[in-house]
C-alpha positions in Angstrom: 2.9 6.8 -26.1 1.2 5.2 -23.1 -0.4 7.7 -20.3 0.8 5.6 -17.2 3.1 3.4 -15.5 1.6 0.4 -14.3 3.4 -3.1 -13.3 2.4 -6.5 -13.4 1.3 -6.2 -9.7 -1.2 -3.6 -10.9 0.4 -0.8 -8.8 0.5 3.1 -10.8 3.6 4.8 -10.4 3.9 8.3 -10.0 6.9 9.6 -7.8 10.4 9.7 -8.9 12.8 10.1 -6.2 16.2 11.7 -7.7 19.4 11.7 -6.1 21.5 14.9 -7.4 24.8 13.4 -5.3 26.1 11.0 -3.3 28.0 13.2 -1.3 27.3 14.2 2.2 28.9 16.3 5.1 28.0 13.8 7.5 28.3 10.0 8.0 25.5 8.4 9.5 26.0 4.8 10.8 23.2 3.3 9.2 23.7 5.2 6.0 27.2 4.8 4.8 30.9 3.9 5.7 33.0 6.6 7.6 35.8 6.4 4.9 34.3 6.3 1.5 35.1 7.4 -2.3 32.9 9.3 -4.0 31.6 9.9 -7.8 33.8 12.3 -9.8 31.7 15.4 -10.9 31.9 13.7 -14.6 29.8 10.6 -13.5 27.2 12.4 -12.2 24.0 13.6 -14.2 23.8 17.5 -14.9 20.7 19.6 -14.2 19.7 19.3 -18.0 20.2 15.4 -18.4 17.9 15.4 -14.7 15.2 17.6 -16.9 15.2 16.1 -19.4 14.5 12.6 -17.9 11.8 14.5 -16.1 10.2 15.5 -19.0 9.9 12.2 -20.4 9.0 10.6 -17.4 6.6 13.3 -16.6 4.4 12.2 -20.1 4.3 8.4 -18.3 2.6 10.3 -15.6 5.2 11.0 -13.3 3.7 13.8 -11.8 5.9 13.8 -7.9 9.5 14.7 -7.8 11.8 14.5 -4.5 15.5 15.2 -4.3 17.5 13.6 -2.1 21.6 12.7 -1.8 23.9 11.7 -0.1 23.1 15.5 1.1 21.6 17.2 -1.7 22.5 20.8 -0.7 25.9 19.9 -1.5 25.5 20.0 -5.0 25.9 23.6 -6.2 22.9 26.1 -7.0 20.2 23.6 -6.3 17.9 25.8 -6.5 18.3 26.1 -10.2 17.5 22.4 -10.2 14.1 22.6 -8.9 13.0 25.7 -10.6 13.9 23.7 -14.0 11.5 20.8 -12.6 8.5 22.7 -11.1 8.3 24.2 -14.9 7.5 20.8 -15.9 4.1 20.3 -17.6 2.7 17.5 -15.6 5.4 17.9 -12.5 2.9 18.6 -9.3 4.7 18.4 -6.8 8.8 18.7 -6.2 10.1 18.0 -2.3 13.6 17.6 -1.1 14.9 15.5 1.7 18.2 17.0 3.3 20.1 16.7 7.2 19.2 20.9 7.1 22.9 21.5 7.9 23.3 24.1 4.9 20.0 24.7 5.0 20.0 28.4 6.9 21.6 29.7 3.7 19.7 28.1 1.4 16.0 27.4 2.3 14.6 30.7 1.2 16.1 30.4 -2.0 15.3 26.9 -2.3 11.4 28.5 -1.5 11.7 31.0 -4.1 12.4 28.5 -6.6 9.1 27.0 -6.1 10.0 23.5 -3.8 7.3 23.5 -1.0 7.7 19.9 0.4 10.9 19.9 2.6 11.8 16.7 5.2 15.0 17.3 7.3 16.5 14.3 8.8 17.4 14.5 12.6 17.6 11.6 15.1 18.6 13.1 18.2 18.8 16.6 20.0 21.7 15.3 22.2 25.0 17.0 20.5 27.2 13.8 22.0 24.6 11.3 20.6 24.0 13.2 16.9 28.1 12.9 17.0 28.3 9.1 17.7 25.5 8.9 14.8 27.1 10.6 12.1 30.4 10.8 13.1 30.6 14.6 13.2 29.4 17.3 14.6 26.0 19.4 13.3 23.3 19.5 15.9 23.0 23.3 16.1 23.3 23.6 12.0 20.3 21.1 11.7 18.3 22.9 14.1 19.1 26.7 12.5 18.4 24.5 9.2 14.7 23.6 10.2 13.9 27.2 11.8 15.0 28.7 8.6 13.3 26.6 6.7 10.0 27.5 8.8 10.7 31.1 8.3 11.5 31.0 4.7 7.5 29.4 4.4 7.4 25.5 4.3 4.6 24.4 6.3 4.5 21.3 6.9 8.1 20.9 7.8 9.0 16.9 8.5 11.2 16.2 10.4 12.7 12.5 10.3 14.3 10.1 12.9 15.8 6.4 12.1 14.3 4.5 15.6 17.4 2.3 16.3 17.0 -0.1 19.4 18.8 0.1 22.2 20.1 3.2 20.1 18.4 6.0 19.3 14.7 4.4 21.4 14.8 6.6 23.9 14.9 9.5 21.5 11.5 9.3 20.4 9.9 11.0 22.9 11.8 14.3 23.0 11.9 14.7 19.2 8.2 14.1 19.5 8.0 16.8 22.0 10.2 19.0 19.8 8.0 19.0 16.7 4.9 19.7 18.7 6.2 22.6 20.1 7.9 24.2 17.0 4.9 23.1 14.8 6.7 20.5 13.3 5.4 17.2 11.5 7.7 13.7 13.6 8.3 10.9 11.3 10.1 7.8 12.7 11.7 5.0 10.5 12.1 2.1 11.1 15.7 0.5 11.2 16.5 -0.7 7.3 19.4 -3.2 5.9 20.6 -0.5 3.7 23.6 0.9 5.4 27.6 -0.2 5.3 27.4 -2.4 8.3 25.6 -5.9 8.7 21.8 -6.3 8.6 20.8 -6.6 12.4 17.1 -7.5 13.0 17.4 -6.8 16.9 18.1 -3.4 16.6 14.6 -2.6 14.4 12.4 -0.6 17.1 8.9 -1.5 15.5 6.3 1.2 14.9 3.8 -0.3 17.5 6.2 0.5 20.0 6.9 3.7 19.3 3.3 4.7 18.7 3.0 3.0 22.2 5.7 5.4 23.6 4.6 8.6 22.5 1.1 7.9 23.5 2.2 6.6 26.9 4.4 9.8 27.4 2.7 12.6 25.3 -0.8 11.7 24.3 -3.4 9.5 22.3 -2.9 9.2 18.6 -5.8 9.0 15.8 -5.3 7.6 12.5 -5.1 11.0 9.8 -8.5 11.7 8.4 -6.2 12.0 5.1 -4.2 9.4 5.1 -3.0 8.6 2.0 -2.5 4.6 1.8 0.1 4.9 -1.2 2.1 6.5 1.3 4.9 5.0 3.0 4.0 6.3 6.3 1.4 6.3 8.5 -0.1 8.9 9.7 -1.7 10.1 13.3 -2.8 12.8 14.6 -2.9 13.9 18.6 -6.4 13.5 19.6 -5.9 17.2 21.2 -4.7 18.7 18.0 -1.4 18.6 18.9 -0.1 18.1 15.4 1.2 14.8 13.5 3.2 11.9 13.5 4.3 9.8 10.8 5.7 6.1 11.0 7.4 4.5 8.0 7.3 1.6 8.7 9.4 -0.9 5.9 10.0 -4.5 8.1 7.3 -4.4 10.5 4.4 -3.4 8.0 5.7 -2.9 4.4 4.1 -1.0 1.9 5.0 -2.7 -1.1 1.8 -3.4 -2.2 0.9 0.1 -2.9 4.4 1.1 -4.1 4.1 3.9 -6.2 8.0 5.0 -6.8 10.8 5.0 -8.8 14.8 6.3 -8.3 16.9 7.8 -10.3 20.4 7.8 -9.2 22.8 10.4 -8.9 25.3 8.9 -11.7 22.4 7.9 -13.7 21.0 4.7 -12.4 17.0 4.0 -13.1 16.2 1.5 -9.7 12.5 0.3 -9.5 13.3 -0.1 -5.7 15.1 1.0 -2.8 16.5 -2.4 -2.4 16.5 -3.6 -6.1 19.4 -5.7 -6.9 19.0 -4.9 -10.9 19.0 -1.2 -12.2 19.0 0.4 -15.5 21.8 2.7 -16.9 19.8 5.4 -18.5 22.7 8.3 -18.8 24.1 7.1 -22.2 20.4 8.1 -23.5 20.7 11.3 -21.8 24.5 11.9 -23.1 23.5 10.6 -26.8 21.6 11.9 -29.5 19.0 9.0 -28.8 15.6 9.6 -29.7 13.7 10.3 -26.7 11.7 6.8 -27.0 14.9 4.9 -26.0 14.3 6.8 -22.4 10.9 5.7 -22.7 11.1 1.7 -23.1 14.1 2.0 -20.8 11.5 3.5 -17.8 8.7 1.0 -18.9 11.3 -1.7 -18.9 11.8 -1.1 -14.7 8.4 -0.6 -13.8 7.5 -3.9 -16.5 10.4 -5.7 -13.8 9.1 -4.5 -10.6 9.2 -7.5 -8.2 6.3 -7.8 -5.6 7.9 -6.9 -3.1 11.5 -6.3 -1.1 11.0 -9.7 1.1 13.1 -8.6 3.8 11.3 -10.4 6.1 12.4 -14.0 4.4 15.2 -15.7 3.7 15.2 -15.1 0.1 16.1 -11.1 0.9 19.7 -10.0 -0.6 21.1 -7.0 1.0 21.9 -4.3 -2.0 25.2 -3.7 -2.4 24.8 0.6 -2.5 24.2 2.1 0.5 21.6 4.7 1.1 23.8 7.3 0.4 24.6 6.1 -3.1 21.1 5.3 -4.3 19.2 8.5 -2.3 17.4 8.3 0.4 
């Protein structure tokens, strides 16, 4: 059985991002339709089918879990979930990305399970602006979400914000402010074609101008002495120690070229990229008797299929047709 994952591009993959639902208490413009169906609880993988593709994926040398949704906390006793994955041999590292609304009841369980990587999604601190962004109310609940999950022990907690011209723009400075003075790590995103509505290229608010805002407004950025180039963001640091900033930046500057992920979808779906057109149905392995190398050709199989890159930024790009919320964010 091979040791790693490697595609034709030479890149090593590593991280498995796994989506536990594609349900979510909110409805976020750039994410997903306001009226939408969602997956029967039949369709989607149990806890066991998402361990047990862990395992397997884990002897490849998938050694970084995330779980993401839709809103992951939705899905009941999550926590079970990640204390079956951080008992992993090989399984480093498992992190959770979630809007923190359910998060005050849940973090320090979440914590006690053993997940120590925790990124909470928040664009605005303006209650009529977080409305008009997810079409529902929350502000408070996402802000009790990331102060519990400070007290329960997650340090670094990362806090991300879609940048949205002529949108959300003018938020970057006050959520920058925010996570300085709660000891929080900012991470801005730039504005994807992943969502229900047409792709609009105007309204992408490119990193060099936000980095440009927040050290016009708060204070000169470094590049991180750690910086990790496999990662999708960038990293800074405030020159007086002010803590961190992040920039994921997908059109302006794309990663793809040090890709190191896969997904795994909430019904089961083995993507090779966020905004792959093919994907692999891997949950009639898990729901058969199949010998566990069938799971293990089908995983080689994606990575072996990896395209170079997402070529948004050319005419040959084809917007996916799942939204965010149905592949995991």
């Amino acid at each position: 059985m091979p040791a790693e994952l490697r595609d034709t591009f030479g890149r090593l993959h590593n991280n498995l991002r796994i989506s536990v639902t594609d349900r979510c208490n909110l409805r976020c413009t750039y994410c997903m339709p306001e009226e939408v169906s969602f997956m029967e609880r039949q369709e989607l993988l149990t806890f066991e089918e998402i361990a047990r593709f862990v395992r397997i994926a884990a002897t490849l040398g998938i050694n970084k879990i995330r779980l993401t949704g839709g809103e992951p906390l939705l899905r009941k006793d999550l926590a079970k979930l990640v204390r079956l994955l951080v008992g992993i041999d090989g399984i480093q590292d498992v992190g959770l990305t979630t809007n923190g609304m359910l998060l005050g009841d849940q973090a320090q369980a979440l914590w006690d399970a053993g997940l120590r990587r925790i990124n909470i999604s928040l664009d605005t601190l303006d209650a009529e602006r977080f409305r008009q962004l997810t079409r529902r109310d929350g502000l408070e609940r996402t802000i009790d979400g990331i102060m519990a999950a400070r007290r329960a022990g997650f340090d670094p907690v990362k806090i991300n914000a879609v940048a949205i011209r002529g949108i959300t723009d003018h938020e970057v400075v006050p959520l920058a402010r925010f996570a300085r003075e709660h000891g929080l790590q900012m991470r801005f995103i730039e504005y994807m074609p992943i969502g229900a509505d047409e792709w609009e290229r105007d309204k992408v608010y490119y990193a060099h101008e936000i980095l440009e805002q927040i050290e016009g407004e708060i204070g000169p950025l470094v590049p991180a002495s750690d910086y990790d180039p496999r990662a999708p963001a960038m990293e800074f640091e405030y020159i007086d120690g002010g803590g961190r900033v992040g920039i994921i930046a997908s059109i302006s500057r794309p990663f793809c070229n040090h890709c190191n992920r896969l997904r795994l979808t909430a019904d089961g779906k083995l993507r090779n990229c966020l905004f792959a057109l093919d994907e692999i149905d891997v949950k009639g392995f898990l729901r058969t008797s199949q010998q566990d190398d069938a799971l293990v050709e089908a995983i080689m199989r994606s990575v072996a299929t990896k395209w170079e890159g997402h070529e948004i930024n050319t005419a040959r790009f084809i917007k996916p047709l799942r939204t965010m919320h149905t592949i995991g964010g």
